[in-house]
SERO-4910 file (N, C-alpha, C, O; in steps of 0.05 Angstrom, whole numbers):
BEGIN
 pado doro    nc1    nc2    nc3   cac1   cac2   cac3    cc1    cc2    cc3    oc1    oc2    oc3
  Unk    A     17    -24      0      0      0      0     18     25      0     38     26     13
  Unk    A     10     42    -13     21     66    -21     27     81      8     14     75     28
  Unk    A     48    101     10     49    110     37     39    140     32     48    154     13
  Unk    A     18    150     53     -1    174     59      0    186     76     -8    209     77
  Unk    A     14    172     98     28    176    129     49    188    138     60    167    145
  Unk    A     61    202    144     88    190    162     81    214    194     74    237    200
  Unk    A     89    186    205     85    200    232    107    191    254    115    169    262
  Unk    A    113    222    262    136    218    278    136    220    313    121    235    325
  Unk    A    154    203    325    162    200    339    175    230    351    182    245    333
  Unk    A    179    240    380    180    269    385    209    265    402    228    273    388
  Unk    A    215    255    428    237    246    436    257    236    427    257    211    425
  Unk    A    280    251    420    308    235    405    304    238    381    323    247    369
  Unk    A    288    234    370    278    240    339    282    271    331    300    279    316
  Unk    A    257    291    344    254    317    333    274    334    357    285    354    348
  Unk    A    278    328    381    289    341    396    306    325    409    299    301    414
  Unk    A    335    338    419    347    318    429    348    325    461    361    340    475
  Unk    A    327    304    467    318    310    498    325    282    514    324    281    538
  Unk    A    335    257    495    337    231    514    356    242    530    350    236    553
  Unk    A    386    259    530    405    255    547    390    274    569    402    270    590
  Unk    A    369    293    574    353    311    591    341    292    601    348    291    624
  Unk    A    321    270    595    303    255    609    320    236    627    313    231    650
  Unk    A    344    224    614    369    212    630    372    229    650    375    223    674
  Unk    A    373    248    642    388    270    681    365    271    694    369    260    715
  Unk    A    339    279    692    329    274    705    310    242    718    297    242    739
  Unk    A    313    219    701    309    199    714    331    192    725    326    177    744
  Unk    A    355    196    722    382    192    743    376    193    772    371    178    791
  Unk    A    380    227    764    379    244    785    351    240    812    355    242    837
  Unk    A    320    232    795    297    228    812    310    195    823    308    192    848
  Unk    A    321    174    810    326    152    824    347    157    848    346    144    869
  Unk    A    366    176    844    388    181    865    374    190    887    389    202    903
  Unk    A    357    188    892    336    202    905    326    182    929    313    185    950
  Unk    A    340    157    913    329    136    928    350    125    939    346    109    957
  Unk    A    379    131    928    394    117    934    406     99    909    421     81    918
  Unk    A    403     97    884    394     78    870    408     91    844    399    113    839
  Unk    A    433     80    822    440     99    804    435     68    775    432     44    778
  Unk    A    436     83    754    434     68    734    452     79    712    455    101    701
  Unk    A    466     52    708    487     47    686    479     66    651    457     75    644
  Unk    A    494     67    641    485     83    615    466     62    601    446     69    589
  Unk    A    473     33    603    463     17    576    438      9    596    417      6    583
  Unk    A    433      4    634    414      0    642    389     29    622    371     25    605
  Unk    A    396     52    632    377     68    618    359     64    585    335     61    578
  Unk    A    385     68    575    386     59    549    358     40    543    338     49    532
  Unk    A    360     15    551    342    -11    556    311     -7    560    291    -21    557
  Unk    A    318     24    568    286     20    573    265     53    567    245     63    576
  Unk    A    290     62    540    275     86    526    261     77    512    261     54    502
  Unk    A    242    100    507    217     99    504    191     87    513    171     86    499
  Unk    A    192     80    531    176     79    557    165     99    564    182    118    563
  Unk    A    134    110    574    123    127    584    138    129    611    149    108    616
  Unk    A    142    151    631    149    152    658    137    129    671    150    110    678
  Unk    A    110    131    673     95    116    692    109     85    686    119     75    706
  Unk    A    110     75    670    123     55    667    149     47    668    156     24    675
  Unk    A    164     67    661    199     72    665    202     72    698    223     63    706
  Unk    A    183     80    716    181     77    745    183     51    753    203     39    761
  Unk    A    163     44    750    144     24    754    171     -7    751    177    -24    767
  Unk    A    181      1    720    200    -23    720    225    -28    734    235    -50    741
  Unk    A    238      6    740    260      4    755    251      7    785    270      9    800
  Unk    A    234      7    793    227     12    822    226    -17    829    237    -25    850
  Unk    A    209    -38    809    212    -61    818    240    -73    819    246    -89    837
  Unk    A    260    -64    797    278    -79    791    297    -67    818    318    -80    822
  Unk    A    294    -49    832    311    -45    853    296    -48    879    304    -39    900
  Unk    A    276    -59    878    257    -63    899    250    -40    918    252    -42    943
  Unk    A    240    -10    903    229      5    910    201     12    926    180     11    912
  Unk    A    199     19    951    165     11    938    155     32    933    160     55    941
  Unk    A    132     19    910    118     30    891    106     52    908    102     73    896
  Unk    A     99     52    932     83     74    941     97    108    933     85    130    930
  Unk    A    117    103    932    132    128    915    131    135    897    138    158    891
  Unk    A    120    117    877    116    119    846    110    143    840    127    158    830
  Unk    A     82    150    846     65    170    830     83    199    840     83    217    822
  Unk    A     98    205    864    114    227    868    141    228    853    154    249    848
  Unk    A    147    204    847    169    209    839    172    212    805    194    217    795
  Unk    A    144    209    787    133    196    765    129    234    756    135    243    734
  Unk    A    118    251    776    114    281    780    149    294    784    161    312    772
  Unk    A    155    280    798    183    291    797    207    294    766    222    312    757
  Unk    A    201    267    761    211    260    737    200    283    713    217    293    699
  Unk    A    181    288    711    168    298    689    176    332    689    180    344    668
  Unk    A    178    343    712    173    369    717    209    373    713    214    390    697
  Unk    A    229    362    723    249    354    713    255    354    687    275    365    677
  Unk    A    243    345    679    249    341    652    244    368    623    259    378    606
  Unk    A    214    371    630    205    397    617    225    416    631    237    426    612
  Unk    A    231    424    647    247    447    655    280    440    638    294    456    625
  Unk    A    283    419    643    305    416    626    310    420    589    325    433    575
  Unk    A    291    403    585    285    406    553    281    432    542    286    440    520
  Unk    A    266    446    569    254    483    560    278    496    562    278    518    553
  Unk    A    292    490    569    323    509    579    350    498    559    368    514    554
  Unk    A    352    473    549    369    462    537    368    450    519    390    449    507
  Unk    A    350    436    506    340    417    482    343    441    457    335    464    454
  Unk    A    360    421    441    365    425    412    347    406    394    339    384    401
  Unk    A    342    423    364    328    409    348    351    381    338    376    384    339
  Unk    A    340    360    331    358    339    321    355    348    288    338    361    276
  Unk    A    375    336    283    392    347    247    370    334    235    361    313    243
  Unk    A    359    352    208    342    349    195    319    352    196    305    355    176
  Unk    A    309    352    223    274    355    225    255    376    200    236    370    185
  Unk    A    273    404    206    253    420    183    259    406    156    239    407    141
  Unk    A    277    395    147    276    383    121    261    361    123    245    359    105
  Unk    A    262    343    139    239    319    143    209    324    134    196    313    116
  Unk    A    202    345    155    171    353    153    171    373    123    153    367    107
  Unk    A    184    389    117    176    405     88    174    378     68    154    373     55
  Unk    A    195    364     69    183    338     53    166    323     45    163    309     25
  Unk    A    146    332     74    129    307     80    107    327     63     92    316     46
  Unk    A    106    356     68     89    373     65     88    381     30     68    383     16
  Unk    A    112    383     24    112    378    -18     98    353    -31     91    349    -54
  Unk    A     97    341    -11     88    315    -32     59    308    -29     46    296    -46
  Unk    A     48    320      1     32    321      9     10    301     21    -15    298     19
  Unk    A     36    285     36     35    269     57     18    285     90     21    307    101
  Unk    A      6    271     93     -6    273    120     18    268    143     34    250    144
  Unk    A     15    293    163     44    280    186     26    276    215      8    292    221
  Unk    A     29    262    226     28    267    249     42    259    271     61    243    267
  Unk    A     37    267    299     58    258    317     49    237    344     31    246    358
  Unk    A     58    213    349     55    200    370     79    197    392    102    189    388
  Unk    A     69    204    411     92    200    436     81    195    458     57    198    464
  Unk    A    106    186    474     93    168    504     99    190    530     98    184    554
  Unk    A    105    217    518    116    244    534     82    261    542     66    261    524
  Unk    A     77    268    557     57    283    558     57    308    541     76    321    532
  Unk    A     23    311    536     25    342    514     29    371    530     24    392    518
  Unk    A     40    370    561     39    394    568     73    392    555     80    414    547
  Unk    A     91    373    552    116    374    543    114    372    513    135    376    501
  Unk    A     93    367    498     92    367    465     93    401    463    106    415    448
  Unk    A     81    406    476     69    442    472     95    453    475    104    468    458
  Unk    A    113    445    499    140    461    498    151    456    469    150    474    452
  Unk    A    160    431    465    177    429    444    165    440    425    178    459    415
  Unk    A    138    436    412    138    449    386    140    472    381    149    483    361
  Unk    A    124    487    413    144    521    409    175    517    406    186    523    385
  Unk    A    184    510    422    213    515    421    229    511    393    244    529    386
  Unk    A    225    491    378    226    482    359    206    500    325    207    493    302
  Unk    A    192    520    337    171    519    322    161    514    297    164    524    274
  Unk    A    145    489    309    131    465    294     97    472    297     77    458    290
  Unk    A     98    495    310     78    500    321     47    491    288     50    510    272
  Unk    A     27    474    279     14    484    262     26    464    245     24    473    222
  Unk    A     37    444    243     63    441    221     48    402    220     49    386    201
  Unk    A     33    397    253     29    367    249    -13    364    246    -30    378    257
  Unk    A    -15    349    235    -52    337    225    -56    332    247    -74    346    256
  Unk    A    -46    315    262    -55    300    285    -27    300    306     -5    294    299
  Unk    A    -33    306    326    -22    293    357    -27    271    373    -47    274    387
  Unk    A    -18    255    375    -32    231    403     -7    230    425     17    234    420
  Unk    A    -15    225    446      3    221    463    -10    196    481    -34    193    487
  Unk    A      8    182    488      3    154    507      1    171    536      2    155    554
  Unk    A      0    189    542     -3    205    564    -26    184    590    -22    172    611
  Unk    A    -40    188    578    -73    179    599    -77    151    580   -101    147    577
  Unk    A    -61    133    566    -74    107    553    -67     84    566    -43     81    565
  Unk    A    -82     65    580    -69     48    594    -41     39    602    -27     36    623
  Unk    A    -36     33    558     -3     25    567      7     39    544     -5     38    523
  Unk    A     34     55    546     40     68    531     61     43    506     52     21    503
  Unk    A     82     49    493    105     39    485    120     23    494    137     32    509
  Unk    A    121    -12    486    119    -18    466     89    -20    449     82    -21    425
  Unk    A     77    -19    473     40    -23    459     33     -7    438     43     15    442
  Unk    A     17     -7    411     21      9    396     -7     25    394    -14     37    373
  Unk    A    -21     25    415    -49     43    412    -36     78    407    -42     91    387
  Unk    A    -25     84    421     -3    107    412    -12    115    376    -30    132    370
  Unk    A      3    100    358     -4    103    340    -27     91    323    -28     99    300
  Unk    A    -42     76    331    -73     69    322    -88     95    325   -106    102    309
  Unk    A    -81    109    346    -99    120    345    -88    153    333   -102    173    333
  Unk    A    -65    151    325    -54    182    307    -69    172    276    -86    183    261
  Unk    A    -54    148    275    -66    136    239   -107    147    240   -120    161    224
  Unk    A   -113    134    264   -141    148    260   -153    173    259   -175    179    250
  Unk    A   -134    190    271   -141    213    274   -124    234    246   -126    259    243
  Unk    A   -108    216    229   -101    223    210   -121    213    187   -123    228    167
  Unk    A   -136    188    186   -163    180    179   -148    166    156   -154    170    133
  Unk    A   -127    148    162   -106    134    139   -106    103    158   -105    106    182
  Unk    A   -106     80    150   -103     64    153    -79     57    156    -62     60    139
  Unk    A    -74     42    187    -42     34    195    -25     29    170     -6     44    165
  Unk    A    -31     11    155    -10      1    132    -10     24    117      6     20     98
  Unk    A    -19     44    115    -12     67     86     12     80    112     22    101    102
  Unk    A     21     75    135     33    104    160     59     86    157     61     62    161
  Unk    A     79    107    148    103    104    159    116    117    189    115    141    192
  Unk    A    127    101    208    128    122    239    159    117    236    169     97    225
  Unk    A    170    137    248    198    152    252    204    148    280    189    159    296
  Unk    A    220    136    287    225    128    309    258    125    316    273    119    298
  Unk    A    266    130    342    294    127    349    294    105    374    317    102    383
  Unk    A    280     93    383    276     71    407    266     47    399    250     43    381
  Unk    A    278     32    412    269      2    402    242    -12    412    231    -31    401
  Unk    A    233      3    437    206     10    443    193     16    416    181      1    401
  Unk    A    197     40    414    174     54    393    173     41    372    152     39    358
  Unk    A    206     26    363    203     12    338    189     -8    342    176    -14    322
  Unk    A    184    -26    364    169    -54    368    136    -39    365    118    -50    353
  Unk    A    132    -15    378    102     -8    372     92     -3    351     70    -14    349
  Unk    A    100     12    330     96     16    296     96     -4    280     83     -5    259
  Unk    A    113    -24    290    115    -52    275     90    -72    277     82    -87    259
  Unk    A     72    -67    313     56    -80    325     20    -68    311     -2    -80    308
  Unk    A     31    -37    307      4    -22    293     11    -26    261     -4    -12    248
  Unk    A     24    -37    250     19    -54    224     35    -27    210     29    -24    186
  Unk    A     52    -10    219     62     11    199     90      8    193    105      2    212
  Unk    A    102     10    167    127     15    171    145     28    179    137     51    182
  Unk    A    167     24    185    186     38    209    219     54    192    236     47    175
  Unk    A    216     71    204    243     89    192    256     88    221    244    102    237
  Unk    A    285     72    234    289     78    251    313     96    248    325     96    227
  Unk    A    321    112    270    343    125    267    354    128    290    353    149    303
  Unk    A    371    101    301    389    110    326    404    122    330    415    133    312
  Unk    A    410    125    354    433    140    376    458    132    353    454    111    340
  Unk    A    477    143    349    506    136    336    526    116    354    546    104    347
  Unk    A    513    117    377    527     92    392    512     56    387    518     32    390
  Unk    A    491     72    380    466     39    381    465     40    350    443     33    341
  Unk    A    475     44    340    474     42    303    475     24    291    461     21    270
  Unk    A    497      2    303    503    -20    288    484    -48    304    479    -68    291
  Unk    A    476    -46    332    459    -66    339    442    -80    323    428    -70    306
  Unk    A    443   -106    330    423   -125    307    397   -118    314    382   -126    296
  Unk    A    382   -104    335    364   -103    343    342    -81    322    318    -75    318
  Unk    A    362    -77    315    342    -53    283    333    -77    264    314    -75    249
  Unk    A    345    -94    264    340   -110    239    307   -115    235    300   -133    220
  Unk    A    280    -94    252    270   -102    254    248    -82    234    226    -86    224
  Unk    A    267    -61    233    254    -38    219    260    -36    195    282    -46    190
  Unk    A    242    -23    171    239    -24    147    266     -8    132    275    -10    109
  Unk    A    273      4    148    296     25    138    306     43    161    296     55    181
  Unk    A    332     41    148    352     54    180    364     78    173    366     79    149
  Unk    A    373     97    182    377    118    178    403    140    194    403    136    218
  Unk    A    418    154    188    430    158    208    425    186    225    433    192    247
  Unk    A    405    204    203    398    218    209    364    226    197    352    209    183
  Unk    A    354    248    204    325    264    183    337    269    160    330    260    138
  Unk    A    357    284    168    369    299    141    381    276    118    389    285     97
  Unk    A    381    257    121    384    232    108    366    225     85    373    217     63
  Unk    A    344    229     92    306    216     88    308    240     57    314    263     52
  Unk    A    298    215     44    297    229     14    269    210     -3    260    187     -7
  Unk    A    265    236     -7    234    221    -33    235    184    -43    215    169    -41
  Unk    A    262    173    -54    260    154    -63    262    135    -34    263    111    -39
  Unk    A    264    141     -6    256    124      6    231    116     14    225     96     27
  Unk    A    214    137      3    186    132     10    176     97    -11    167     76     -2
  Unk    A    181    105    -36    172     86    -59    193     61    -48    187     39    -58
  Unk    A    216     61    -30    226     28    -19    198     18     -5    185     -1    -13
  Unk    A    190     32     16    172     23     42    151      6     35    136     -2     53
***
């Protein structure tokens, strides 16, 4: 099926905010006493907070009764950080004018809340620029689960298989794969060569990469 879609992923992708969400989930676990290795982190981006809690709290035998404070901590952390320091990642405005000449539908799914979509796309301004927003914010289960994007493809009114999703996590890539769309991944320059991409339609090293004739591979 022809591609009508592309919908991107917002963390690591359009803004480079994973090493900001790292300082502040560091920093809220040191909190406990409790520090995590680069590749432990790593392991478990793209995860909504609530769940990024939830797994390391168990895995250090936290109790959960801290969750939801520390889940508020994490977040408010984070937006203050991203608002103060987050750079656009290479290529984005060429990504989206692309999408917009050919006259592809874009939209955006993430497992970040939209009081933090609203920062970035000001900051970034993207403001006006996406069809649809979804966020796994309030959805049961965010990433790897792919309701995230079932429900952007719907609200873009395109059927999963016409949506290509842009993604930098192996989460998000297992979710786009799971909502039946093809996947553009584009890792970290340290996670580049992992076999663990082998799972996505096309790899990338950057936005600024992404050219018309990869749409007609997908």
């Amino acid at each position: 099926m022809k591609i009508q879609a592309i919908i991107f992923d917002m963390d690591g992708l359009l803004i480079d905010s994973e090493p900001l969400w790292q300082e502040a989930g560091k920093a809220t676990l040191l909190e406990f006493g409790k520090e995590l290795t680069a590749e432990q982190y790593h392991s478990s981006t793209g995860l909504r907070t609530e769940e990024w809690i939830e797994h390391w709290f168990h895995h250090f035998n936290i109790d959960m009764v801290h969750a939801p404070s520390a889940v508020e901590t994490i977040i408010k952390k984070a937006i203050a950080l991203i608002d103060a320091q987050g750079e656009p990642m290479q290529g984005v405005e060429h990504a989206i004018q692309l999408c917009e000449e050919h006259q592809l539908k874009i939209g955006l799914a993430t497992s970040s809340p939209l009081s933090l979509v609203k920062v970035v796309l000001e900051k970034l301004n993207l403001q006006n620029r996406f069809d649809a927003i979804t966020s796994a914010e309030h959805l049961p289960f965010g990433k790897p689960n792919p309701q995230v994007y079932i429900n952007c493809a719907d609200a873009l009114q395109v059927s999963p298989v016409g949506c290509a999703a842009f993604e930098d996590s192996f989460n998000g890539m297992i979710a786009a794969k799971a909502a039946r769309m093809k996947c553009v991944v584009i890792p970290a320059p340290a996670d580049y060569e992992h076999i663990k991409w082998s799972a996505a339609d096309l790899k990338l090293k950057s936005l600024e990469e992404f050219q018309l004739p990869h749409l007609s591979s997908l």
